[in-house]
C-alpha positions in Angstrom: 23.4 38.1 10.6 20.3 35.8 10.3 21.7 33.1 8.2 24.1 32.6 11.2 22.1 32.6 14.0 19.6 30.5 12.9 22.5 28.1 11.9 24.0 28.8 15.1 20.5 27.9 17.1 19.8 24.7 14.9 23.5 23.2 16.1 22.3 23.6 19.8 18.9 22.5 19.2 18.1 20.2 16.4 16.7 16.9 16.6 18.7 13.6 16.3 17.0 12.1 13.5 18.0 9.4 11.0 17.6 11.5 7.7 19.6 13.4 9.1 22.6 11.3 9.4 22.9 10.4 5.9 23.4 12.2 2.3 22.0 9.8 0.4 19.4 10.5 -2.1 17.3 7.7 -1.4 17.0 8.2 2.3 16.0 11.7 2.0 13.8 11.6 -0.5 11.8 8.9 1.7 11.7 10.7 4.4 10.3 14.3 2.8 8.1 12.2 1.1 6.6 10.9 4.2 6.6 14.3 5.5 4.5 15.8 3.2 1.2 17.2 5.1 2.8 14.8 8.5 4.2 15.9 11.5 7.8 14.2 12.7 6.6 12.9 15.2 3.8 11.2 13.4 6.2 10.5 10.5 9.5 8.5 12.0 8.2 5.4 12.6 6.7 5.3 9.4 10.3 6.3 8.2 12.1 3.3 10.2 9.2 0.9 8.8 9.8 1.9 5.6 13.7 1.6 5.5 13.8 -1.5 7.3 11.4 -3.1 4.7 13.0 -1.4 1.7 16.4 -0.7 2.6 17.1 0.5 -0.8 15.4 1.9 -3.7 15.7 -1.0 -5.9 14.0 -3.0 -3.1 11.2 -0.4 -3.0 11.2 -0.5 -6.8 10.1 -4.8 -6.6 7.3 -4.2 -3.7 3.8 -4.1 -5.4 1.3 -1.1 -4.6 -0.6 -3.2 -2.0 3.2 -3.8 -0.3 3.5 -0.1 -0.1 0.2 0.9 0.8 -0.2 -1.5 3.6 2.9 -0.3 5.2 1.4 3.5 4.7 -1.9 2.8 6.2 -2.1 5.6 8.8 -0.8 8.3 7.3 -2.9 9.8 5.1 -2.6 11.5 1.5 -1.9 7.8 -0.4 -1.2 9.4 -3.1 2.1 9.6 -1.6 3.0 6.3 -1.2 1.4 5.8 -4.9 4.1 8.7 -6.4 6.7 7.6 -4.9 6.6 3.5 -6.0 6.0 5.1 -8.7 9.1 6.9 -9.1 11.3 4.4 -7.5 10.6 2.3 -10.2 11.0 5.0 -12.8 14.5 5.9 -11.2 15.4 2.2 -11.3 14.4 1.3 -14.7 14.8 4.5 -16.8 17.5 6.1 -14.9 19.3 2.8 -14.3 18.9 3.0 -10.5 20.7 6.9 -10.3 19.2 9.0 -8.0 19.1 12.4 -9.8 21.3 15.3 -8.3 19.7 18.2 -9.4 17.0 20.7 -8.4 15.9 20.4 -11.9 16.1 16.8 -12.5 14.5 16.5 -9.5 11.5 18.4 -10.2 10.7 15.8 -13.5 10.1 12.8 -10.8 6.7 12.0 -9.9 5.3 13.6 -6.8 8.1 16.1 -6.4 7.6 19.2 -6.1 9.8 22.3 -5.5 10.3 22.0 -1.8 11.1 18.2 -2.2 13.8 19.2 -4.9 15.2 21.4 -3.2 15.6 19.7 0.1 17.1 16.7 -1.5 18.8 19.5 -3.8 20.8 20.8 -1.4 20.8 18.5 1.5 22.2 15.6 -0.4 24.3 17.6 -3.1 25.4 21.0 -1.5 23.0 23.2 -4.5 21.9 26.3 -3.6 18.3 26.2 -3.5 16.5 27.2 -0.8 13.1 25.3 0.6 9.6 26.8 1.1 7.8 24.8 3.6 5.4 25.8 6.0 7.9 26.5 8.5 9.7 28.9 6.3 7.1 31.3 5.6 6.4 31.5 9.0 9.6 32.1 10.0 10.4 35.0 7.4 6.7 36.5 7.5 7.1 37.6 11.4 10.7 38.2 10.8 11.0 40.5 7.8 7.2 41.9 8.8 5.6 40.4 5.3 1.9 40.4 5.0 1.6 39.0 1.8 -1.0 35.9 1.8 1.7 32.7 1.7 -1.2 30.9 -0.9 -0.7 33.1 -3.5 1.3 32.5 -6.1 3.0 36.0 -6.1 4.3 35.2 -1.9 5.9 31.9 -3.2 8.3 34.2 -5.7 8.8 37.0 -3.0 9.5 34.4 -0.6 11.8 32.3 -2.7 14.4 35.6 -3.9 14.0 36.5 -0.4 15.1 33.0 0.8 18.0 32.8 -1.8 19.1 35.9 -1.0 19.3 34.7 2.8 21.1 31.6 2.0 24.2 30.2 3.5 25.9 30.3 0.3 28.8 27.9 1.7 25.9 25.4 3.3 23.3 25.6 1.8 21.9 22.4 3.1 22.6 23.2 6.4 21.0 26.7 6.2 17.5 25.2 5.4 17.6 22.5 7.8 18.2 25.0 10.4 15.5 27.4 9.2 12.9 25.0 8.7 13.6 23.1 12.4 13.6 26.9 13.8 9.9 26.9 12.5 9.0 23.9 13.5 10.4 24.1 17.1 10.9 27.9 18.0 8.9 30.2 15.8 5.7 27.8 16.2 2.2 28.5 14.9 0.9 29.3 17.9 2.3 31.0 21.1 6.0 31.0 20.2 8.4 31.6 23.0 9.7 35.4 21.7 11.7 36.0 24.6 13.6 33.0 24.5 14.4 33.4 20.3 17.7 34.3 19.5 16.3 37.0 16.6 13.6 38.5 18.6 15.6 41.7 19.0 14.7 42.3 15.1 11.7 40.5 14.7 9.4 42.9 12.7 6.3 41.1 14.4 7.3 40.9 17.5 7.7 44.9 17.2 4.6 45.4 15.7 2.4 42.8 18.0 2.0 40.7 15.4 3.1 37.6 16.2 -0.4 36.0 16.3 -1.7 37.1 12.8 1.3 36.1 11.0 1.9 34.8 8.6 -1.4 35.9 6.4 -3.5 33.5 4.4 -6.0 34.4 1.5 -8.1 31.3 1.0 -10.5 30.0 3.6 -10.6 25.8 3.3 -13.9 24.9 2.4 -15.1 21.5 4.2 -17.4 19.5 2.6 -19.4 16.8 4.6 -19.9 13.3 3.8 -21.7 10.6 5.0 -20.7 7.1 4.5 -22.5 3.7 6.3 -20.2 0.7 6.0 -22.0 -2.2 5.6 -20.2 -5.2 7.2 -21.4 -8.7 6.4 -20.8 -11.0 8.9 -21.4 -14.5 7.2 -21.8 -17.6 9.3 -18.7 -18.9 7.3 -16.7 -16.5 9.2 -16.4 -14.5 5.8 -17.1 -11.0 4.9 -17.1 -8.6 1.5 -14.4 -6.0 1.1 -13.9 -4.1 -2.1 -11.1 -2.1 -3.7 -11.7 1.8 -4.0 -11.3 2.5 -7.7 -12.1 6.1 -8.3 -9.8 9.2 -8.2 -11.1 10.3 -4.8 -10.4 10.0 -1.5 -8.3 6.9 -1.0 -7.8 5.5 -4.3 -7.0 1.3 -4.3 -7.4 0.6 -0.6 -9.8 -1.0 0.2 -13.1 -0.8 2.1 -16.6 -2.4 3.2 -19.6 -2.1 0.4 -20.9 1.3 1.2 -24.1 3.5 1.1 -23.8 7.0 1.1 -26.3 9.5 2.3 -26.9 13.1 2.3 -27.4 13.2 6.0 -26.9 11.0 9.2 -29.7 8.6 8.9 -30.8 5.8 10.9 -31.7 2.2 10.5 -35.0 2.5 9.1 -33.6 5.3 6.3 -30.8 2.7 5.5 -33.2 -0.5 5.0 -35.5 1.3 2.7 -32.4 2.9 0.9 -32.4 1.5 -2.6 -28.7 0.9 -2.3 -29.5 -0.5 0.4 -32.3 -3.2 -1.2 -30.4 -3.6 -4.0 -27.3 -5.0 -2.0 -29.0 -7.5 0.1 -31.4 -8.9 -3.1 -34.0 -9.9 -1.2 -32.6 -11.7 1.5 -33.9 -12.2 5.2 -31.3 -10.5 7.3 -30.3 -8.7 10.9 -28.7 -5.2 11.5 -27.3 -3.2 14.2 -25.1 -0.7 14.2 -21.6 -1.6 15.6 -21.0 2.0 17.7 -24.1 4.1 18.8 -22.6 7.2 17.7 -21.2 7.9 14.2 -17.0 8.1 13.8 -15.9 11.7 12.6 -13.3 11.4 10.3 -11.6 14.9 9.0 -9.3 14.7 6.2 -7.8 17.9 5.0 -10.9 18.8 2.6 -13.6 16.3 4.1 -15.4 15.3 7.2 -16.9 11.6 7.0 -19.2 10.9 8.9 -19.1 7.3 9.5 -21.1 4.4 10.4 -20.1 0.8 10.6 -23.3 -1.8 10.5 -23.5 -5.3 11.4 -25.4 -6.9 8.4 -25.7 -11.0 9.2 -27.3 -12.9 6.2 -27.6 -16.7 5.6 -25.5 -16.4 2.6 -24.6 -14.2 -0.1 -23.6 -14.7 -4.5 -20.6 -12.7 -4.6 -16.9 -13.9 -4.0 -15.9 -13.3 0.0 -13.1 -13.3 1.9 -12.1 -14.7 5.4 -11.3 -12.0 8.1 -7.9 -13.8 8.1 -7.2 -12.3 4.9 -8.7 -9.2 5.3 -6.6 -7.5 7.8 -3.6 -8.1 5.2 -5.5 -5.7 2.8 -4.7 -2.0 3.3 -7.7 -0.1 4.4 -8.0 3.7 5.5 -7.0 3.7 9.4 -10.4 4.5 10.3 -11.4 1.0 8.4 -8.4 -0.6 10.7 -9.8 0.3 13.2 -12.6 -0.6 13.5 -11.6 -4.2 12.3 -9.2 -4.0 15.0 -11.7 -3.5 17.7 -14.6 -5.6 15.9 -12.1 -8.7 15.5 -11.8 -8.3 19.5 -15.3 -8.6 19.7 -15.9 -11.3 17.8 -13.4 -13.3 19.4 -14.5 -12.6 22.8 
C-alpha cells in the first residue's frame, strides 16, 4: 500500500530536525514559514536564530519590522518575514495569543496559504488535510503516471482528492511528513535513485522512462533584467547615505545605497553624465571608481540584477548621513551585506 511504505521509508530515513520534535503551533508555523521557496538546509539556522530570539510568539509579536528583517537578511522573499510579524501580532492581540487549530482558521492568517494550513493542520492537530508542496507533486506525478501541468489550477484539485484519498487517515500528520521528505530526499528532481526506492516496482514513470520529464509544467518563468549602480558615498567623516526601499517591489523596507538604474551595463562615463546621476551630486567636485571590475549577478526568482557598487568620495554632502557603525545594524538585501562586509575590510586595512 503506498500510504505505508512511504511511512514506512520516512521512519528509517527522515531527518532529525527541531520542528519536528514539537506539536506546537508556533514552532511549526515558523519553520514552514521560513521554508517557503528555501531549502532545509539553507533554512535551519535561520529557524534556530529565529527561536532563540523569539522563543515564543508573544515575543515575536513585541520585535519591530527592522528586528525581524535584520534577522531574515539572507533569505530572500521578505515578504515572509513581513506576513508573519504581521500575523504574530494579529494572533496575539485579536486572537488573545491562541494559535488557531484549523485548516480553515488557518487559511484567514496572513501569509498562509493552503500548504501552510495544512502542515500546521495536521502536524500539530492530527486534521486530515493533506499538503501540496513541490515535493508532493513530484512524488505522485511519476508515481500515479500524471501529466497534468502542476501550475494549473485544475492539477492542484486533481492532486489534492488524489492526496486525500491517499492519506493515512489514522496519521495524517505523519503521512505528509513522510511524503514530502520522500520528495525531497528520494524521488529528487533530478537523477533519483529508482533502484534503490521502495515503490519503484509500481512507479508508472519509471515504467514508461519517464522519470526525467515528470512532473510537467505549463508556464515558462519569464526573467526580466535589471541593472542597478549603487552609489556609495564615502565621506571624509567616515559617514555614508543609505535609504529605505519604500515601493512594493523587490525588497520592500530594507534598506539600500542611493541608486541609478540603467537600461544596460554602462560604464563610468554613461554614469557621470546620467542625470540621476548630476542631479545626486548637485554640482560637487568629486572621485569615482568602481569597487569590483566586474558587475555582481544577482538572480531572484523573477529578476537578474545586475549590480554595480561605486566608490563616490565628495567633500561634503546636505542630506542627513549615517556612520558605517550604524549602518551594518540596518537590514539590507545580502548582496548589500556583502558587499559592506568586504568593503568595511577594505577600508579598515
Amino acid at each position: 500500500m503506498f500510504s505505508e511504505k512511504i511511512i514506512s521509508w520516512y521512519l528509517l530515513n527522515k531527518r532529525d530536525l527541531p520542528w519536528r520534535r514539537t506539536k506546537n503551533s508556533y514552532n511549526v508555523w515558523l519553520s514552514e514559514i521560513i521554508l517557503q521557496q528555501t531549502r532545509v538546509t539553507q533554512g535551519l539556522p535561520y529557524y534556530k536564530k529565529f527561536i532563540k530570539t523569539f522563543p515564543n510568539l508573544q515575543d515575536l509579536a513585541k520585535a519591530s519590522e527592522q528586528e525581524v528583517l535584520k534577522l531574515w537578511q539572507g533569505l530572500g522573499y521578505y515578504s515572509r518575514a513581513r506576513n508573519m510579524l504581521a500575523t504574530a501580532q494579529y494572533v496575539d492581540t485579536i486572537l488573545n495569543g491562541k494559535f488557531p487549530t484549523t485548516y480553515t482558521e488557518l487559511l484567514k492568517l496572513k501569509g498562509v496559504g493552503d500548504y501552510t494550513a495544512s502542515a500546521i493542520a495536521s502536524f500539530c492537530h492530527g486534521e486530515i488535510t493533506p499538503v501540496l508542496d513541490g515535493n508532493v507533486y513530484r512524488v505522485l506525478s511519476r508515481y500515479f503516471g500524471i501529466k497534468t501541468p502542476i501550475d494549473t489550477s485544475k492539477a492542484k484539485k486533481e492532486f489534492k482528492s488524489l492526496a486525500l484519498e491517499l492519506i493515512d487517515t489514522n496519521n495524517p500528520g505523519l503521512f505528509n511528513q513522510a511524503i514530502m521528505e520522500f520528495g525531497s530526499l528520494q524521488c529528487t528532481p533530478k537523477k533519483p535513485d529508482c533502484q534503490k526506492c521502495p515503490l519503484h516496482d509500481s512507479c508508472v514513470a519509471l515504467q514508461m522512462e519517464e522519470v526525467a520529464v515528470l512532473p510537467k509544467k505549463l508556464k515558462k518563468l519569464k526573467i526580466r533584467k535589471r541593472f542597478f549602480n549603487y552609489l556609495v558615498l564615502d565621506i571624509n567623516t567616515a559617514k555614508t547615505l543609505v535609504k529605505q526601499r519604500k515601493d512594493k517591489g523587490i525588497w520592500k523596507n530594507l534598506y539600500e545605497f542611493p541608486l541609478v538604474e540603467t537600461e544596460n551595463e554602462i560604464g563610468v562615463n554613461l554614469l557621470i553624465s546620467n542625470i540621476d546621476f548630476i542631479n545626486f551630486i548637485e554640482k560637487q567636485d568629486f572621485s569615482l571608481k568602481e569597487f569590483t571590475p566586474n558587475q555582481i549577478v544577482h538572480k531572484l526568482s523573477h529578476q537578474h540584477l545586475h549590480i554595480k557598487f561605486w566608490i563616490l568620495k565628495l567633500e561634503s554632502f546636505n542630506k542627513e548621513l549615517i556612520t558605517w557603525k550604524k549602518v551594518v545594524k540596518h537590514p539590507f538585501p545580502i548582496v548589500l551585506h556583502n558587499f559592506i562586509v568586504d568593503f568595511l575590510k577594505q577600508k579598515n586595512q
